[in-house]
N, C-alpha and C positions, 0 to 999 in steps of 0.2 A: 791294762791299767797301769796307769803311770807310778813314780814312787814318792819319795817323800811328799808331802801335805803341808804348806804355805798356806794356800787360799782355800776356805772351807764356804760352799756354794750350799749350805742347805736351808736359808729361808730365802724368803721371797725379798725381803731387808737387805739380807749380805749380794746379791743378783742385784738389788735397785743400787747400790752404792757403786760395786764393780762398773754397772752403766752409766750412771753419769758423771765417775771417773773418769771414763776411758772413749765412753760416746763420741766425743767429736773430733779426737784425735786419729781415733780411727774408720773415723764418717771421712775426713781428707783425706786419707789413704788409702782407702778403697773410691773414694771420688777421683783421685789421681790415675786409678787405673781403667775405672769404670767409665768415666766419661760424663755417669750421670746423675742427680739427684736421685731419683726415685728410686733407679738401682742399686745406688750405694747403700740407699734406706733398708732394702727386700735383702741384700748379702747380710747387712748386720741384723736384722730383725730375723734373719735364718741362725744368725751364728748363734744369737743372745736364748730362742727358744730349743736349739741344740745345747748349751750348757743347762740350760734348766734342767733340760728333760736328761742329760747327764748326772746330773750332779751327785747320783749314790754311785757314779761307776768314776769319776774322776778323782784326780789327785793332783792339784798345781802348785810347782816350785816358784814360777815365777809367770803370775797370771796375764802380765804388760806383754810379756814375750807370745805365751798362751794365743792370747787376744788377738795379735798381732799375724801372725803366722794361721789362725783358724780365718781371718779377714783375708788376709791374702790367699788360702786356698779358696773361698769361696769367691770372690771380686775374679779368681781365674776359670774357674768353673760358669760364673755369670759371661768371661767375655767365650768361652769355648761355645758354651749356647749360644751366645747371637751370633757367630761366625764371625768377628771383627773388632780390630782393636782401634778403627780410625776416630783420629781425634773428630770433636764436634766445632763448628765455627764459635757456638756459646758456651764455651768450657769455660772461659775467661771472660764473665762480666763484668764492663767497667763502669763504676757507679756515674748517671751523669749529675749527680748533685756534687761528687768529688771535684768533677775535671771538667772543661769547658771543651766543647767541640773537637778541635784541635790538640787538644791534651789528650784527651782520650782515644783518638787516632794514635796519636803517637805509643801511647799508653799500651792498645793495645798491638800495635805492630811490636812493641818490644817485648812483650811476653810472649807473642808468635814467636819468635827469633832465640828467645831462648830455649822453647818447648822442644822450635825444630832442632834446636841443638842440641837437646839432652836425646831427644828422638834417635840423634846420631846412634850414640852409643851401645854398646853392648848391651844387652840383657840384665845380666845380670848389675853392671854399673848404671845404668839407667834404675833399676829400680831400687839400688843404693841409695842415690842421689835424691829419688822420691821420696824416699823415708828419711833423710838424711831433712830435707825440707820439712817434713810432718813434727821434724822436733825430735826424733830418735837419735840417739845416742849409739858411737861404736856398737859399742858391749849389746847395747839392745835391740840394736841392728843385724847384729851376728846372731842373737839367739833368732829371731823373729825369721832368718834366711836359713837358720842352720849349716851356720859356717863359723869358723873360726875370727876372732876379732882382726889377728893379724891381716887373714886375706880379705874383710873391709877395709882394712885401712890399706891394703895396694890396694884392691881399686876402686876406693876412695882418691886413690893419688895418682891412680892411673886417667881416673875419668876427668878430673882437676886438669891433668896436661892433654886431653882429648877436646874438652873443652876452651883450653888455651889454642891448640894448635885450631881447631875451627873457628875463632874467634878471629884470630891473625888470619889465616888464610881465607878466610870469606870477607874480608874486609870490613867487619861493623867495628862500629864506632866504640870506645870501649864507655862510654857516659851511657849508650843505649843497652848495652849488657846489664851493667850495672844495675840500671833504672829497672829490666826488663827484672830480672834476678830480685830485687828490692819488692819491685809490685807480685811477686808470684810466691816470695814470702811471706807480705804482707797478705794476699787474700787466703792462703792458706792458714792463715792465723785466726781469721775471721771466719771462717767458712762454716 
């Protein structure tokens, strides 16, 4: 049992508010890891009937981090069960009412190129970066990894000049980075 008490889970009211809080922020962060809709659904619809059925045995200081960290153990447990973490070719659908043929070619070869590029990375900076996309904040980033803010922010700074150095030496374009970078925060905003 954990200690102080912030967030008190004992009706069914205070559960319905914490989810659609917190629902879709962390529906993209485990879709970031998962690959898939309906997975991402089954990891949070595991986590949210796990605090319910908690909730005389818990005690949350800070339930965003909570949330966060019980997503991310589950979303790693869902890819341990299917034995694979490979991306999907429709991870990144590109609206065609947005973008015309061509645009959406382009569109999505530039968010291929950033994925493959974040793919580079560490572990650990790679799924910085992911949550770092989702809208998470240093500090919220550190509690949800259980780590220290400082060592986000090195490798936050680290993955930044990993990124730079694969950027330069693969040669792309730095307007398609951008673009690519622009559209993969953009759908994650959406999603």
């Amino acid at each position: 049992m954990q200690t102080v008490s912030e967030v008190k889970i004992s009706t069914l009211h205070n559960l319905e508010t914490i989810f659609k809080e917190h629902y879709s922020s962390l529906f993209r962060y485990v879709h970031t890891m998962v690959k898939d809709d309906d997975e991402a659904k089954d990891v949070l619809s595991d986590l949210f009937l796990n605090l319910w059925m908690q909730k005389d045995d818990l005690q949350i200081i800070n339930i965003k981090a909570y949330l966060f960290r019980a997503a991310r153990n589950g979303a790693l447990k869902a890819l341990t069960a299917r034995q694979t973490d490979e991306l999907t070719e429709n991870c990144w659908n590109i609206s065609e009412q947005a973008f015309g043929p061509f645009e959406r070619l382009v569109a999505k070869e530039s968010v291929k190129i950033v994925e493959r590029m974040i793919n580079k990375l560490p572990a650990m900076r790679k799924e910085i970066i992911q949550l770092r996309l989702t809208g998470l904040k240093n500090h919220e980033i550190a509690k949800v990894l259980d780590v220290t803010e400082k060592k986000i922010e090195y490798h936050m700074r680290e993955a930044i000049e990993q990124l730079g150095y694969y950027m330069r030496h693969e040669n792309y374009d730095r307007a398609t980075i951008a673009g690519g970078l622009l559209l993969v925060n953009i759908m994650l905003t959406f999603i």
